[in-house]
N, C-alpha and C positions, 0 to 999 in steps of 0.2 A: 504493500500500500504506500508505504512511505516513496519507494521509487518510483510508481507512479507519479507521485505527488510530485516530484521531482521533475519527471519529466513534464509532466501538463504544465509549470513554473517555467520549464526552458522552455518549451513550445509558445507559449502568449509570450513573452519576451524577445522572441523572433519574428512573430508574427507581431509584435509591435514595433520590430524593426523595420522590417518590411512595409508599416504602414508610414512611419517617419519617410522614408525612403521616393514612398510612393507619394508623397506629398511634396516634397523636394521637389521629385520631378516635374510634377503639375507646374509648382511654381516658377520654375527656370523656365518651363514650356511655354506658359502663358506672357511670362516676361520679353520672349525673346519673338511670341508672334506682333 
């Protein structure tokens, strides 16, 4: 259970990188149209 726990905590921290990231892009995107 506990490793679970674990992993599901890496997982949303990746996938909140991922959202950072994807956000970045928009903005450089929109900036540069």
């Amino acid at each position: 259970l506990v490793r679970d726990e674990e992993d599901i905590k890496y997982l949303t921290e990746d996938r909140m990188i991922n959202l950072k990231n994807l956000m970045l892009l928009r903005m450089l995107k929109s900036c540069y149209e």
